[in-house]
Backbone as a chain_set.jsonl record, in Angstrom:
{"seq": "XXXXXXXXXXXXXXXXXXXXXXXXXXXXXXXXXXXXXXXXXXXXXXXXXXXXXXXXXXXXXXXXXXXXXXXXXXXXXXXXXXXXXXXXXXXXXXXXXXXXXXXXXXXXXXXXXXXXXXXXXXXXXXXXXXXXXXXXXXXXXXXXXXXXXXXXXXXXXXXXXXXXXXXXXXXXXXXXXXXXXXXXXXXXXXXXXXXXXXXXXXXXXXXXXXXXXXXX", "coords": {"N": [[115.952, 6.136, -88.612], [113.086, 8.45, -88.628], [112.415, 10.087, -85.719], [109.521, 9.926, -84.097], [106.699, 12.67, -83.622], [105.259, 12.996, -80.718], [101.775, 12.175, -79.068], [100.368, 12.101, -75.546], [97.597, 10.338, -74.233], [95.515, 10.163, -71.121], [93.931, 9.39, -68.427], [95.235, 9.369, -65.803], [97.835, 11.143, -64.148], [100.506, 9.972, -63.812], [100.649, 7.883, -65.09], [101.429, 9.4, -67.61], [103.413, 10.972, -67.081], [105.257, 8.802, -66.674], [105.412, 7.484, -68.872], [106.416, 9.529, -70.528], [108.396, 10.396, -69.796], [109.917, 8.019, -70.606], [109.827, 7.783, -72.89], [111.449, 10.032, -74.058], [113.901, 9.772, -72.782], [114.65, 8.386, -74.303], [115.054, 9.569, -76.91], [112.455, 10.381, -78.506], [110.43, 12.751, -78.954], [108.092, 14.345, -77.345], [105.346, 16.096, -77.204], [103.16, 16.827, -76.141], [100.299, 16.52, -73.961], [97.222, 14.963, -72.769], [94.419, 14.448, -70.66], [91.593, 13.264, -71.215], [89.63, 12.199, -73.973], [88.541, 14.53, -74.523], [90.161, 16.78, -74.754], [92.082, 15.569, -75.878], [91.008, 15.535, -78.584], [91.258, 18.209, -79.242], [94.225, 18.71, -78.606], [95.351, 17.325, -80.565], [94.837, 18.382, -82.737], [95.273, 20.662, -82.814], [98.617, 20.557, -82.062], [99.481, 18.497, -84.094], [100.518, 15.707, -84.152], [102.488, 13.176, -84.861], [102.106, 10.373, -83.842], [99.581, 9.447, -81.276], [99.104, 8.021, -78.582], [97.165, 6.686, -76.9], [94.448, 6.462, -74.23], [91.869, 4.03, -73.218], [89.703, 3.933, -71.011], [88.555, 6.577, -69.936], [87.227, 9.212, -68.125], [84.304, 11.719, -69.297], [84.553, 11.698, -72.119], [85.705, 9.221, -73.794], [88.064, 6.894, -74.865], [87.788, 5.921, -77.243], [85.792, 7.223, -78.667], [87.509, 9.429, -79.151], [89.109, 8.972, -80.76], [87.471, 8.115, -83.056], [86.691, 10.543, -83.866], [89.636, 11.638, -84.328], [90.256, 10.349, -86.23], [88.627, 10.615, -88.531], [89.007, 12.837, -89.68], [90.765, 12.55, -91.483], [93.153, 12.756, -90.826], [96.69, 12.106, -90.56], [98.095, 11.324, -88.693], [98.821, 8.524, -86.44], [96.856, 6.508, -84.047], [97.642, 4.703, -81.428], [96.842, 2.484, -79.423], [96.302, 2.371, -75.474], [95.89, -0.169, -73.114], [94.709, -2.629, -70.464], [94.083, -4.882, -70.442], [94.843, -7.189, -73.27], [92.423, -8.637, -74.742], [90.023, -7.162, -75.4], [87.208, -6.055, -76.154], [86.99, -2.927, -76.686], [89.311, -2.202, -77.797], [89.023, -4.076, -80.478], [87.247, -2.711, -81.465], [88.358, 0.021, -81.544], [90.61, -0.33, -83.407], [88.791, -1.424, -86.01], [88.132, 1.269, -86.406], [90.0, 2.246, -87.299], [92.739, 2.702, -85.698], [95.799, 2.107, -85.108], [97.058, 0.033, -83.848], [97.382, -1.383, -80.556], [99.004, -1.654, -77.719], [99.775, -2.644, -74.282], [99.418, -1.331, -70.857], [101.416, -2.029, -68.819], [103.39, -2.417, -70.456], [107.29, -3.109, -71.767], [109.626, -0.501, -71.154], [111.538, -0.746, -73.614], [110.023, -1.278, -75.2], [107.665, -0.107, -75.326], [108.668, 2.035, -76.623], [109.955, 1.323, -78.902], [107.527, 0.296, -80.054], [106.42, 2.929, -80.889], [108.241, 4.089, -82.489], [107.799, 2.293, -84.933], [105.218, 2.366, -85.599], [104.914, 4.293, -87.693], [105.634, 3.099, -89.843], [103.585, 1.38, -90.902], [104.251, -1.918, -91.142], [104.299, -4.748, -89.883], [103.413, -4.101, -86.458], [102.558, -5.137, -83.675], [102.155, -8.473, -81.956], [101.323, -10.284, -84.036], [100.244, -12.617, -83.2], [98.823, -11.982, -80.999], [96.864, -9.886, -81.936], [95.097, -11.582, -83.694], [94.11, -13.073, -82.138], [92.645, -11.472, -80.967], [91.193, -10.43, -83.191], [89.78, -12.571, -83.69], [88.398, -13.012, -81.888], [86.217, -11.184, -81.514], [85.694, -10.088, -84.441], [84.295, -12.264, -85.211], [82.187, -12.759, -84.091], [79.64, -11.888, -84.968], [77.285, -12.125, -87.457], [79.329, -12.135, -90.972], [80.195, -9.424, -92.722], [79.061, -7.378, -94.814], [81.408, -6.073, -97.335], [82.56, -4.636, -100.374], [84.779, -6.152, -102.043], [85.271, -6.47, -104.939], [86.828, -4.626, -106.048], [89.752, -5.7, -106.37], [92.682, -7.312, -106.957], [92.98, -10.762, -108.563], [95.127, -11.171, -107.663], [96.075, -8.884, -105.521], [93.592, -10.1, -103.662], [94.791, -12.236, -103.019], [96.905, -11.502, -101.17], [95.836, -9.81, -99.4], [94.241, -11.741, -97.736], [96.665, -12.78, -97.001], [97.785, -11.364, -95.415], [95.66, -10.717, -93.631], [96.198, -13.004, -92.056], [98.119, -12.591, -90.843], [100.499, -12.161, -91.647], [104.08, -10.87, -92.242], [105.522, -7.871, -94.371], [107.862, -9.129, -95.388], [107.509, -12.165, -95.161], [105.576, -12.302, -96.604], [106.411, -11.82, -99.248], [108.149, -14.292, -99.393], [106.364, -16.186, -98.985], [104.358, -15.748, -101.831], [106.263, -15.865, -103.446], [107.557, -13.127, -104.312], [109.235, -10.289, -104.793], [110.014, -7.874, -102.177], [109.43, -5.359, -102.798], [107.891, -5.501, -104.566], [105.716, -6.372, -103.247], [105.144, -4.376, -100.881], [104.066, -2.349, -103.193], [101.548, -3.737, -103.936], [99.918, -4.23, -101.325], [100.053, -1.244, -100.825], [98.068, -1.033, -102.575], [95.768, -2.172, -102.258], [95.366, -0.723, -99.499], [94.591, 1.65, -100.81], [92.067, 1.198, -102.327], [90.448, -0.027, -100.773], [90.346, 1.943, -99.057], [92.126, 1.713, -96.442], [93.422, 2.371, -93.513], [95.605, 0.66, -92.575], [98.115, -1.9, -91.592], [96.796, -3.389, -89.571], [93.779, -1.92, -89.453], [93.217, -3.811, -92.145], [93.347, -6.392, -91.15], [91.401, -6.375, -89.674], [89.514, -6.331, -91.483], [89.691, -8.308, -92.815], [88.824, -10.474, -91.329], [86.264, -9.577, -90.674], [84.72, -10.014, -92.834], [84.983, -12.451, -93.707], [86.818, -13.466, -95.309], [89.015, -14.553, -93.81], [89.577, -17.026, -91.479], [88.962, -18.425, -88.514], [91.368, -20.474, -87.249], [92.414, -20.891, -90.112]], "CA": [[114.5, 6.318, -88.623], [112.789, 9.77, -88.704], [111.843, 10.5, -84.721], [107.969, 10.631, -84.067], [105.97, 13.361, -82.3], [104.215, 12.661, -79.908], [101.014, 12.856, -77.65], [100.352, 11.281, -74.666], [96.635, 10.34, -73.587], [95.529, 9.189, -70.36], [93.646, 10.174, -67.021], [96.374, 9.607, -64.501], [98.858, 11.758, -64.379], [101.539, 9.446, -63.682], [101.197, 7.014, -66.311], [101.474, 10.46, -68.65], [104.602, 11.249, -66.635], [105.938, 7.987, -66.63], [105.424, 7.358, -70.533], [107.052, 10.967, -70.857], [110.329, 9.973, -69.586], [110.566, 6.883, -71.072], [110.15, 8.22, -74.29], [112.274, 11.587, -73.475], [115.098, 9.607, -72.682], [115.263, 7.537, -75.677], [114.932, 10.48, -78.585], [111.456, 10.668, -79.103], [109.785, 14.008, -78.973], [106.745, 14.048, -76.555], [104.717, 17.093, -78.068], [101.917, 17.164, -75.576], [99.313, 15.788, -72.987], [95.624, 14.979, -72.216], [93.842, 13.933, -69.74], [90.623, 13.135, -71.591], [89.429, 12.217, -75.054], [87.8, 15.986, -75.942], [91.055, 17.304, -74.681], [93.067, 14.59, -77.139], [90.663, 15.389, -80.008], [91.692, 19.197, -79.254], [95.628, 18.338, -78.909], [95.286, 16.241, -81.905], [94.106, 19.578, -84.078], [96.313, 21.842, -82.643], [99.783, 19.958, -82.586], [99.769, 17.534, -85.429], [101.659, 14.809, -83.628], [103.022, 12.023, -85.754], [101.335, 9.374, -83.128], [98.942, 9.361, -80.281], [98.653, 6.669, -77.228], [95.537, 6.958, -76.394], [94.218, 5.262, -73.376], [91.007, 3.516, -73.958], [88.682, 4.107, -70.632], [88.664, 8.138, -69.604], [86.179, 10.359, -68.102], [84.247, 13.246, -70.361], [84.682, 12.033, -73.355], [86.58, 7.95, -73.622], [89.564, 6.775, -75.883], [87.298, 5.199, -78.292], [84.891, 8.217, -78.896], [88.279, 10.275, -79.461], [89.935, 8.005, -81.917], [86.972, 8.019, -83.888], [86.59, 11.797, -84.195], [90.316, 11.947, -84.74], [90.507, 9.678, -87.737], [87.466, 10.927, -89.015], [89.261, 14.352, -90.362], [91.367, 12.514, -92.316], [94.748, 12.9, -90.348], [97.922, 10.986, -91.17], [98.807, 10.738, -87.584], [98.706, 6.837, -86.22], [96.812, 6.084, -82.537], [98.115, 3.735, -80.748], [95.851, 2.566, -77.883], [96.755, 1.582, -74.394], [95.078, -1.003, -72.61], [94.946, -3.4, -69.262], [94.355, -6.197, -70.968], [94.765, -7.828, -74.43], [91.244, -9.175, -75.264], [89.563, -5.697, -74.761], [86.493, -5.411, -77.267], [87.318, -1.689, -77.07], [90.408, -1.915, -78.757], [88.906, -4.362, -81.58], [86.263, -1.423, -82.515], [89.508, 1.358, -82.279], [91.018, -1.131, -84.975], [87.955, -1.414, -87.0], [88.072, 2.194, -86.711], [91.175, 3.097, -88.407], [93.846, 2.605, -84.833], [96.815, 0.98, -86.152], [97.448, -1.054, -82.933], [97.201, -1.038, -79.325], [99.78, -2.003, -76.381], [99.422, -3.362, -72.906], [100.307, -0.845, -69.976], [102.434, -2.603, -68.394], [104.257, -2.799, -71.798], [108.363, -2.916, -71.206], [110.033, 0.913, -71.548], [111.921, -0.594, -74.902], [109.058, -1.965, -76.177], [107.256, 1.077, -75.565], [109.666, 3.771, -77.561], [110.421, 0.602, -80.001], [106.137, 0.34, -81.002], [106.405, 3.868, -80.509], [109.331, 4.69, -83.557], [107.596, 1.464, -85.891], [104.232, 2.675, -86.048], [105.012, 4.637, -88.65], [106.125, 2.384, -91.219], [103.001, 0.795, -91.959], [104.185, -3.047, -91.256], [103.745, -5.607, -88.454], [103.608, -3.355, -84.902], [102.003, -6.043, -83.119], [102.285, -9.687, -82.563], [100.557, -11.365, -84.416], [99.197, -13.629, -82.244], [98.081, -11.311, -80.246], [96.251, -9.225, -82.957], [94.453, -12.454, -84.31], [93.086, -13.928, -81.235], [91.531, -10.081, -80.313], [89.984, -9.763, -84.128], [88.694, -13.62, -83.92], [86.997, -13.421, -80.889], [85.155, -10.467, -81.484], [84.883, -10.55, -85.263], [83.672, -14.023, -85.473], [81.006, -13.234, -83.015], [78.369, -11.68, -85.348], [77.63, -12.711, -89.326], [80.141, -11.774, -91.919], [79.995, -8.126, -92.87], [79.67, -7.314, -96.71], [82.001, -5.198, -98.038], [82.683, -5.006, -102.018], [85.608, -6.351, -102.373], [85.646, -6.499, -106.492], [87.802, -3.719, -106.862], [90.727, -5.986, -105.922], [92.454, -8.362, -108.461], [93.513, -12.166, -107.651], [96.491, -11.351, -106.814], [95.527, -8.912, -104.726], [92.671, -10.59, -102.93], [95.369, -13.187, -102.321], [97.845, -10.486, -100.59], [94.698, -9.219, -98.688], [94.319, -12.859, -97.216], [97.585, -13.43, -95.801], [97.724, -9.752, -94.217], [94.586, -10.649, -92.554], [96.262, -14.49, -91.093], [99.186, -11.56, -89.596], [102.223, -12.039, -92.179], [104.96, -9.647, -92.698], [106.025, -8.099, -95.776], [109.169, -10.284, -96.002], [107.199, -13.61, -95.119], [104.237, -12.441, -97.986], [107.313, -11.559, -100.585], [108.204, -15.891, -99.617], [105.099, -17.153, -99.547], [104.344, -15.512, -102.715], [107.469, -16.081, -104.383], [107.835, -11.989, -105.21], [110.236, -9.726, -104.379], [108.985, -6.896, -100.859], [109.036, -3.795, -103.708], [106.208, -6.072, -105.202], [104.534, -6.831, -101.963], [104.482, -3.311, -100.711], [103.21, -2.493, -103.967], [100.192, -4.618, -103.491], [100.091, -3.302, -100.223], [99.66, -0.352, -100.906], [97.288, -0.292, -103.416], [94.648, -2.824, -101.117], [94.709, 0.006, -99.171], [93.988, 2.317, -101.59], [91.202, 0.855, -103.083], [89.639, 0.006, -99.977], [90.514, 3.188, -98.034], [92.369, 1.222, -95.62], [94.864, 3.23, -93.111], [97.069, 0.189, -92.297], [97.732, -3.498, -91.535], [95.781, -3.534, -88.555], [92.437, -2.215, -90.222], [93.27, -4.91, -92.999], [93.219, -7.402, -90.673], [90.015, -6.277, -89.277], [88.374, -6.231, -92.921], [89.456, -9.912, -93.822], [88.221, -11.487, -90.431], [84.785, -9.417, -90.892], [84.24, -9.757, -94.802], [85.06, -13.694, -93.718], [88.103, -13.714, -96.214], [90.092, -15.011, -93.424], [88.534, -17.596, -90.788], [89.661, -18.702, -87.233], [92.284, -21.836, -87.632], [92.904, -20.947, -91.509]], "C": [[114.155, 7.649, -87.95], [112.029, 9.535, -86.862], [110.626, 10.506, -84.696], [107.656, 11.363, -82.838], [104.892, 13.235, -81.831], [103.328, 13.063, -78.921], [100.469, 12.315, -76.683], [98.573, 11.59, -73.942], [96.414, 9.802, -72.8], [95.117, 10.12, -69.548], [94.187, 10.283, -66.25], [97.409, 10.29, -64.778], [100.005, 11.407, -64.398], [101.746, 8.829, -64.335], [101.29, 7.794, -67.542], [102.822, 10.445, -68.356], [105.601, 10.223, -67.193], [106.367, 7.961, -68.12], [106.172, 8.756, -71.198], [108.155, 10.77, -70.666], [110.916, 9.087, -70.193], [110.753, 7.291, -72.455], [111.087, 9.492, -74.507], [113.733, 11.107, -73.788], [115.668, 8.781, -73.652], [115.349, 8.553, -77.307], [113.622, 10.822, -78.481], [110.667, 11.453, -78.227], [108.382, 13.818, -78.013], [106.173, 15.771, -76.342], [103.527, 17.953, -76.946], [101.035, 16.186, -74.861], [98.267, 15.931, -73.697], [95.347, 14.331, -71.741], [92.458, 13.078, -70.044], [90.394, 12.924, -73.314], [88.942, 13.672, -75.736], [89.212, 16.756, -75.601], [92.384, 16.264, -75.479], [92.38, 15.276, -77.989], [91.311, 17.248, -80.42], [93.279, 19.562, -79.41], [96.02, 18.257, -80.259], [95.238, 17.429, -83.053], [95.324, 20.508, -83.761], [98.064, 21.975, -82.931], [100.208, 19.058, -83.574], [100.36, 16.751, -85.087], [101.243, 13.58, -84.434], [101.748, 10.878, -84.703], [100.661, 9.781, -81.531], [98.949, 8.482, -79.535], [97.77, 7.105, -76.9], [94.988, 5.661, -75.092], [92.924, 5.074, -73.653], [89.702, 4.385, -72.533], [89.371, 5.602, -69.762], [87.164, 7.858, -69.346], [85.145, 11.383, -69.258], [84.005, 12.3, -71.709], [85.849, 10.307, -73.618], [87.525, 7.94, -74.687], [88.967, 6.544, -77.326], [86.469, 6.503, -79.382], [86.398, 9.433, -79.721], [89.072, 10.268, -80.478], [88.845, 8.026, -82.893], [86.676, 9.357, -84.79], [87.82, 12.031, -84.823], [90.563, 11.994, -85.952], [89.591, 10.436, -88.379], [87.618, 12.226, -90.058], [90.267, 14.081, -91.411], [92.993, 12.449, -91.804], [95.343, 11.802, -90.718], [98.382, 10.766, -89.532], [98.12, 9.211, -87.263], [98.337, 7.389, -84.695], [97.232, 5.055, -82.387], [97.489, 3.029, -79.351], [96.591, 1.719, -76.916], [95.17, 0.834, -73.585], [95.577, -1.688, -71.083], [95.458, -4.575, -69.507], [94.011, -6.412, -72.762], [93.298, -8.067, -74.863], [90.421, -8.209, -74.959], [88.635, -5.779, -76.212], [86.325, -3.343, -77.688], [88.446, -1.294, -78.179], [89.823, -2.788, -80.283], [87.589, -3.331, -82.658], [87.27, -0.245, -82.823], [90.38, 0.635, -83.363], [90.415, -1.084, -85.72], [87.906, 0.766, -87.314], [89.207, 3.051, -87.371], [92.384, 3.01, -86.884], [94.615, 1.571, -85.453], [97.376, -0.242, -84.88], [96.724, -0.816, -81.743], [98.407, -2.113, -78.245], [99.539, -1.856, -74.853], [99.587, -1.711, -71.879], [101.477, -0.986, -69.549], [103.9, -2.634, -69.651], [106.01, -2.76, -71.331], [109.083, -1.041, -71.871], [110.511, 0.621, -73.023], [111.337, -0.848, -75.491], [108.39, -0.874, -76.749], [107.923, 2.12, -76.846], [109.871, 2.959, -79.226], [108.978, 0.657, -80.826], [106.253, 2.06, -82.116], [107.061, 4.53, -82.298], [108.919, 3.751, -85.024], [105.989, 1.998, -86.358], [104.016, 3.754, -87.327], [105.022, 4.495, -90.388], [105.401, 1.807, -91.833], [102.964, -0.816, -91.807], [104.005, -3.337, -90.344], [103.924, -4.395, -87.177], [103.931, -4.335, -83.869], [102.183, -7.472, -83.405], [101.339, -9.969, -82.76], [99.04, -12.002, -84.075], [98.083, -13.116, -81.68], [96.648, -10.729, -81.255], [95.314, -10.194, -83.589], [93.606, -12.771, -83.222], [91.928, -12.703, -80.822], [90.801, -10.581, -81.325], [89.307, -11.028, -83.98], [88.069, -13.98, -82.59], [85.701, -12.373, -80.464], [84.54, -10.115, -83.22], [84.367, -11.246, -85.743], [82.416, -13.577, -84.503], [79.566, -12.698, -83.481], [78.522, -12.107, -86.808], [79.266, -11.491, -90.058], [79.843, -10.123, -92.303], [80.309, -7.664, -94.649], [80.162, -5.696, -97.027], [82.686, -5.644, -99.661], [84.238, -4.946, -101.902], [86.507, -6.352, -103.879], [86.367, -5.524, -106.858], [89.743, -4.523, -107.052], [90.954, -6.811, -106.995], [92.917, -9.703, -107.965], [94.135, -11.877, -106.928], [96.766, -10.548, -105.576], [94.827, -9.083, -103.275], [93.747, -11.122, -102.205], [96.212, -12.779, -100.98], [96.826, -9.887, -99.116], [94.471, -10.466, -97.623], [94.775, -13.239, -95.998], [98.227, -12.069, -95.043], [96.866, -9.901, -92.717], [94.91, -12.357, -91.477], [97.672, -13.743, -90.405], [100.882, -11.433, -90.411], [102.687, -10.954, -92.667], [105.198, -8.972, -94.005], [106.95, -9.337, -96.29], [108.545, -11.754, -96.189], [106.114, -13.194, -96.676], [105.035, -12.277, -99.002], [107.935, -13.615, -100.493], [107.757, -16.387, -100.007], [104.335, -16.539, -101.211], [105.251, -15.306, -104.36], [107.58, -14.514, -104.904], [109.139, -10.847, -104.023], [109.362, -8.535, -102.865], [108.538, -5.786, -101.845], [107.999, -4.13, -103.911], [105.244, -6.079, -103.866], [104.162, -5.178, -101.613], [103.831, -2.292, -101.714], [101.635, -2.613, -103.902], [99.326, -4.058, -102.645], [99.357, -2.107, -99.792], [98.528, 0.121, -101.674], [95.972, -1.094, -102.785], [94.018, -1.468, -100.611], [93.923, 1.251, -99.437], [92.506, 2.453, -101.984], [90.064, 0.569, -102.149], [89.558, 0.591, -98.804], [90.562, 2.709, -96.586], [93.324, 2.0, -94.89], [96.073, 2.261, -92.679], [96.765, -0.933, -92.21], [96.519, -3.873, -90.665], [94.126, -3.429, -89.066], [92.125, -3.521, -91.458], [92.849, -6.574, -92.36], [91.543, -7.909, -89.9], [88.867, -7.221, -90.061], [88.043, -7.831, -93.2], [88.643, -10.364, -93.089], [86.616, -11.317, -90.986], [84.156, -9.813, -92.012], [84.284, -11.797, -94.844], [86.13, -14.697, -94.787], [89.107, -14.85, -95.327], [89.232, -15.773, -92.209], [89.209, -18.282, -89.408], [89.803, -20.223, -87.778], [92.205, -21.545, -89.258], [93.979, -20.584, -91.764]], "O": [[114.73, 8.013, -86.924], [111.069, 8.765, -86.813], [110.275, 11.352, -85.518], [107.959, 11.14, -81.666], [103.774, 13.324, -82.339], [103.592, 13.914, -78.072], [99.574, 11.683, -77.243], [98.256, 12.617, -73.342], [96.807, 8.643, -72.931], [95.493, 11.292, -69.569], [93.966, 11.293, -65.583], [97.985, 9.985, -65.823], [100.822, 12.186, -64.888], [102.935, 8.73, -64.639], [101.258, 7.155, -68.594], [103.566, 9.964, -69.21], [106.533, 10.511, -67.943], [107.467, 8.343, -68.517], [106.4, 8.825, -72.406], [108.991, 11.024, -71.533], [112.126, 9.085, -70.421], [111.808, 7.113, -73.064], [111.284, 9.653, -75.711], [114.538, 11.6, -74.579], [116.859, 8.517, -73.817], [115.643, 8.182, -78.444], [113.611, 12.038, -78.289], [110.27, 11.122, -77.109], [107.702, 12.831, -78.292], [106.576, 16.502, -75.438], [103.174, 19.132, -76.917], [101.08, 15.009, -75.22], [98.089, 16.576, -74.731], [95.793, 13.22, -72.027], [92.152, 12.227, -69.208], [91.145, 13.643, -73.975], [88.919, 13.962, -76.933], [89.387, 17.592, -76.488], [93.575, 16.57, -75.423], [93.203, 16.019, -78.525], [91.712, 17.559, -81.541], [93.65, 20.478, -80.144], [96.812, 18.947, -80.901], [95.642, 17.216, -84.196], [96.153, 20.936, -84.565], [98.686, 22.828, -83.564], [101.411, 18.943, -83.812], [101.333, 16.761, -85.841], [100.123, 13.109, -84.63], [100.578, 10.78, -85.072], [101.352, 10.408, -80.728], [98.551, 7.586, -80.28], [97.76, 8.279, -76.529], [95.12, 4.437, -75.096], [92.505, 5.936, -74.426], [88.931, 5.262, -72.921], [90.429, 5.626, -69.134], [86.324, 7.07, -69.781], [85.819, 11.674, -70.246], [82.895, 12.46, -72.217], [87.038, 10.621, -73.552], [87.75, 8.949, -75.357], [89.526, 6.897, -78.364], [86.604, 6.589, -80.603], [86.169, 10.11, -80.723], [89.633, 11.219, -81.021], [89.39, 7.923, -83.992], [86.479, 9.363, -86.005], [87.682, 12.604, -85.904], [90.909, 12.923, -86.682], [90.26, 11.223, -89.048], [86.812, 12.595, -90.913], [90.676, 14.971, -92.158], [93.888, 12.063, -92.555], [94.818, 10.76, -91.11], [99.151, 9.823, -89.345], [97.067, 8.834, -87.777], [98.977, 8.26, -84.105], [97.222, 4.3, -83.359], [97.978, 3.316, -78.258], [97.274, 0.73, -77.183], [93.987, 1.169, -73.538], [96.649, -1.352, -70.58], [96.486, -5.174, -69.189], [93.086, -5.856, -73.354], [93.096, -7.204, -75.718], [89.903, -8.478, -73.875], [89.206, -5.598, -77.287], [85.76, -2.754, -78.611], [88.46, -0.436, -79.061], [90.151, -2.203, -81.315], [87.25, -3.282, -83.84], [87.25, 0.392, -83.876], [90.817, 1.37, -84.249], [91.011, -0.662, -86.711], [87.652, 1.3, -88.394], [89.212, 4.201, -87.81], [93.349, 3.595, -87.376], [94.288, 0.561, -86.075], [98.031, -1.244, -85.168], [95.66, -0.197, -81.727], [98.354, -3.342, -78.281], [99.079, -0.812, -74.392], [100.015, -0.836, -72.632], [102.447, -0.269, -69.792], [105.097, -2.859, -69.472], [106.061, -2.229, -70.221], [108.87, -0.638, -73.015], [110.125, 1.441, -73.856], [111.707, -0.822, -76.665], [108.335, -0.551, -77.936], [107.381, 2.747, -77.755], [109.93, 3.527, -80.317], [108.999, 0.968, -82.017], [106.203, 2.278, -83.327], [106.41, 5.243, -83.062], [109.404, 4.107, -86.098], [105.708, 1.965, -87.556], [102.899, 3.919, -87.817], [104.729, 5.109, -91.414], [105.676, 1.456, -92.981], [101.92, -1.338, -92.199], [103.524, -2.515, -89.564], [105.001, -3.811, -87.294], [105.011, -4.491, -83.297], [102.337, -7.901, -84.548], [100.406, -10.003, -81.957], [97.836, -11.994, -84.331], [96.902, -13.461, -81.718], [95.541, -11.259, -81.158], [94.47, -9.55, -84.212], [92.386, -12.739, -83.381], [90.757, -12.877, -80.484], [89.786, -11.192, -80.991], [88.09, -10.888, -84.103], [87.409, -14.979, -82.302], [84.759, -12.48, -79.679], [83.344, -9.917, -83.429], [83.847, -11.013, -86.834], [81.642, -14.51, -84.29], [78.543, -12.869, -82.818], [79.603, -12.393, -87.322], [79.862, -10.504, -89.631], [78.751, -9.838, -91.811], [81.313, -7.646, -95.361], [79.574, -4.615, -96.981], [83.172, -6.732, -99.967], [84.861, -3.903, -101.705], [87.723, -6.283, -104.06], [86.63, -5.45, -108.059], [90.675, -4.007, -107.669], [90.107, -7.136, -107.827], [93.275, -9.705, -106.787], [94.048, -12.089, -105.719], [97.432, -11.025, -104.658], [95.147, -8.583, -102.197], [93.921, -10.793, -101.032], [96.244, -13.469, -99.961], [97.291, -9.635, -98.004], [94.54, -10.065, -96.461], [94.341, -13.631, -94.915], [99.103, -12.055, -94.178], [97.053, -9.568, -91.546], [94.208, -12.772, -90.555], [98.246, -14.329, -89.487], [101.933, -10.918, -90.029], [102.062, -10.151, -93.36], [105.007, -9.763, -94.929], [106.815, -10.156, -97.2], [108.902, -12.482, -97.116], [106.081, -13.937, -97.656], [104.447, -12.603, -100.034], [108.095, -14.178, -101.576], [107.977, -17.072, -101.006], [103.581, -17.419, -101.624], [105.078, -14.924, -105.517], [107.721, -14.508, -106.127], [109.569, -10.891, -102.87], [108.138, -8.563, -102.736], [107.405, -5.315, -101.755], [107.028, -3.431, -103.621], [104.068, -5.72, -103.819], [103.086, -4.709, -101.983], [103.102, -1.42, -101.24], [100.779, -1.73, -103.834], [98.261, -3.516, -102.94], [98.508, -1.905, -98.924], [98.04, 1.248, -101.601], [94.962, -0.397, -102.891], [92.906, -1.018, -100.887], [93.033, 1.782, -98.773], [91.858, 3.5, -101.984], [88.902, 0.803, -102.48], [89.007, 0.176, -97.785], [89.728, 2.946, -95.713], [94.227, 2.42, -95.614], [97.209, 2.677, -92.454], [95.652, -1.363, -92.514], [95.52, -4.507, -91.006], [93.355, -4.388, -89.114], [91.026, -4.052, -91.614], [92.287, -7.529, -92.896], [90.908, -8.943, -89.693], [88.025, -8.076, -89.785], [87.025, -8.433, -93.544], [87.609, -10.781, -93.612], [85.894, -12.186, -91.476], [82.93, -9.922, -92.017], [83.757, -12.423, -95.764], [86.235, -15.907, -94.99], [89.774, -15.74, -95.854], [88.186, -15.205, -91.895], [90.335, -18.703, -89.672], [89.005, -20.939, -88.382], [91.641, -22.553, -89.683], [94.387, -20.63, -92.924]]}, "num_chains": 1, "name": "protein.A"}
């Protein structure tokens, strides 16, 4: 697996440091700092780094505000947001906003370099679990959100479904009886059609759009 470059956001200098070594000493490229979201959105333009960590609450200019500007230009790089805690309605708006995950602080060093080298690929990052209980306790908490879904076809919709209840390719190529070529297929063309950047926003879409429903 192709190395990613990387950029490290965050106000303390030590959890920059720290996250610099850990990733240093495992292969992966660490491209660049910031201290602040207008000094990420400036990074972000200048170095092109494959993935960002972005921490969520900064000074100046916050994680959320920086992630939204980032995406916003169209980039192919993936954020990654750091957090305190799990149930963070910050991180379920940098999801709705195009962030393909987010991980703890505390996270473990192999976990770290391991999100770190998968975020790339597009499939599960995140557990699951985790990722479900954030989007259904903050997208369940206002009506349904209409988005036109009709561009999609059964089969599809159906694929769109069980993305948004957290399954893998391999488990949606089971439960669908099709081979993964077919699934990422599918996959891929969801996001196409509904100018999705990854699982994570997918998962967003179903909860909000009410495709997918807490305990289904």
């Amino acid at each position: 697996m192709t190395s990613p470059r990387v950029l490290i956001v965050d106000d303390q200098e030590l959890i920059r440091a720290g996250f610099r070594l850990i990733l240093t000493a495992r292969g992966i490229d660490v491209i660049g700092e910031a201290a602040d979201g207008a000094e990420a959105v400036d990074a972000e333009r200048r170095l092109r780094p494959d993935v960002v960590l972005m921490d969520i609450r900064m000074p100046a200019m916050d994680g959320l505000e920086a992630t939204r500007r980032i995406l916003a230009r169209g980039t192919r790089c993936k954020v990654l947001m750091l957090t305190t805690f799990d149930l963070d309605r910050y991180v379920y708006s940098a999801l709705a906003l195009g962030a393909s995950g987010f991980l703890l602080k505390d996270v473990t060093a192999d976990h770290l370099a391991a999100a770190v080298r998968l975020i790339g690929t597009g499939d599960a990052l995140l557990s699951p679990s985790i990722t479900r209980r954030l989007v259904q306790r903050f997208a369940t908490a206002e009506p349904a959100v209409h988005r036109d879904l009709s561009p999609l076809t059964p089969r599809e919709l159906e694929v769109l479904t069980l993305l948004g209840r957290g399954l893998s390719n391999a488990e949606l190529a089971e439960t669908l009886t099709l081979s993964e070529a077919t699934v990422k297929t599918h996959v891929a063309r969801i996001f196409a059609k509904l100018e999705l950047r990854d699982r994570a926003q997918a998962v967003v879409l179903a909860y909000e759009t009410g495709l997918v429903t807490p305990g289904s």
